[in-house]
C-alpha positions in Angstrom: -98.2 -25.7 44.9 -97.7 -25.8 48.4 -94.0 -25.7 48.8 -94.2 -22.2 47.1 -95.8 -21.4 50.3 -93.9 -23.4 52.1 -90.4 -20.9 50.6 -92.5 -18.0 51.2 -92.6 -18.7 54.5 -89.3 -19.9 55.5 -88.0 -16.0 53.6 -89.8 -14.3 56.3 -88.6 -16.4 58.6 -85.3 -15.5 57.5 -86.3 -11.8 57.6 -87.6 -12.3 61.0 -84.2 -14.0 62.2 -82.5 -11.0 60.7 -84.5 -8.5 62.3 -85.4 -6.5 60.1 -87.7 -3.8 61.0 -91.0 -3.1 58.7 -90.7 0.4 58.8 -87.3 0.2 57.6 -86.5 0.8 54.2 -84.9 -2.5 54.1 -87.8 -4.3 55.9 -90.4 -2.3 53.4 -88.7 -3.7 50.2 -88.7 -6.7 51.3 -92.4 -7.2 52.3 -93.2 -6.1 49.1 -91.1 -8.1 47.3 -92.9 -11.0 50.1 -96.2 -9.5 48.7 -95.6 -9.7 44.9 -94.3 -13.2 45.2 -97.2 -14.5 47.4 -99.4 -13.5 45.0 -97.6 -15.0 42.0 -98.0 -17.9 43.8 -101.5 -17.3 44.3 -101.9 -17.1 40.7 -99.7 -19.9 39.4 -102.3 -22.0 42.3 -105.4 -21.3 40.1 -103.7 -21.7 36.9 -102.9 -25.6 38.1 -106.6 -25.4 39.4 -108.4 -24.3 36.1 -106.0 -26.9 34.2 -106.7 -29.6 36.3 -110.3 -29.1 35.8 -109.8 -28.5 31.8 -108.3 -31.9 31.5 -110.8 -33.9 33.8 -113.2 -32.3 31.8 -111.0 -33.5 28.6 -110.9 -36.8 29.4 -114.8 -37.1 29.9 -115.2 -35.8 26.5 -112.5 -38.7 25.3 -114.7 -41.4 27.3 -117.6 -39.7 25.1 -116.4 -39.6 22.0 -115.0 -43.2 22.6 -118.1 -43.8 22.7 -120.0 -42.5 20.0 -117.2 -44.0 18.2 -117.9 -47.8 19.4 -121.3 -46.8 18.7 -121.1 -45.3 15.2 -118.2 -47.8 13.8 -118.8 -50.8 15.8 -120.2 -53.0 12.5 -117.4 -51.9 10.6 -114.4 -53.9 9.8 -111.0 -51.6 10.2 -107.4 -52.6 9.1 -105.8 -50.8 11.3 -102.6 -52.1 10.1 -103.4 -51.0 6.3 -104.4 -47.7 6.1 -104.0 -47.1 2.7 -105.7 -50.0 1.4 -106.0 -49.5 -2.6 -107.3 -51.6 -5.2 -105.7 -51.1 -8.3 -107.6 -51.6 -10.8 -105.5 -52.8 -14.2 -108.5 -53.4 -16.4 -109.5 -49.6 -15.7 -105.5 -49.0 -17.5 -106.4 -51.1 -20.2 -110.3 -49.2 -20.9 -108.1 -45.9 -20.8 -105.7 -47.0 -23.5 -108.5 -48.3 -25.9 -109.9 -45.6 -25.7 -107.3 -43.2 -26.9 -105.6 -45.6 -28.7 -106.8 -44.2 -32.4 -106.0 -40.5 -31.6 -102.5 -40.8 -31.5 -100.5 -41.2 -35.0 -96.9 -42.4 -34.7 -94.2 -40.6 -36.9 -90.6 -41.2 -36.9 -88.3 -38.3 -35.7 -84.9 -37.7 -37.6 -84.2 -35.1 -34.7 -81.0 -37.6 -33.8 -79.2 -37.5 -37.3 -76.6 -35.2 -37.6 -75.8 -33.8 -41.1 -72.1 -32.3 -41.6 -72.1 -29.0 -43.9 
């Protein structure tokens, strides 16, 4: 965030060069527009701050949980390449349809034959 700084500086610089007077109404506006951006600046320097700490302390809780993980699921054997891994069971098919094989009664339909009056 230093070269915010660094522009800050150089536009008062240019103010300077231009001399323009602080008790002018020109020279006013203008070092409180210098003010306003200076701390914008100063603001957008601890936002980076506080994120910068957030994601150190982001990746210690990865390295953590990475491993409680090894820990936890280190005897287990993963397929990572299969991660839906069924087994389909056909002789579970075949229980079903014994089972309900005697409720149903089979009739024929004559719903396709036509009849011309």
């Amino acid at each position: 965030m230093d070269f915010l700084y660094e522009k800050i500086s150089y536009l008062r610089g240019l103010a300077d060069g231009l001399d323009v007077k602080p008790d002018s109404k020109e020279g006013k506006l203008f070092n409180a527009l210098m003010d306003v951006i200076e701390e914008i600046a100063d603001g957008m320097n601890d936002i980076v701050e506080e994120q910068d700490e957030v994601n150190e302390y982001l990746d210690l809780l990865d390295e953590d949980l990475s491993t409680v993980e090894e820990e936890l699921f280190s005897d287990l054997e993963i397929d990572e390449d299969d991660d839906y891994d069924f087994d389909f069971d056909d002789d579970f098919d075949d229980e079903y349809d014994d089972d309900y094989d005697d409720d149903f009664e089979e009739h024929e339909c004559n719903c396709a034959e036509h009849e011309d009056i």
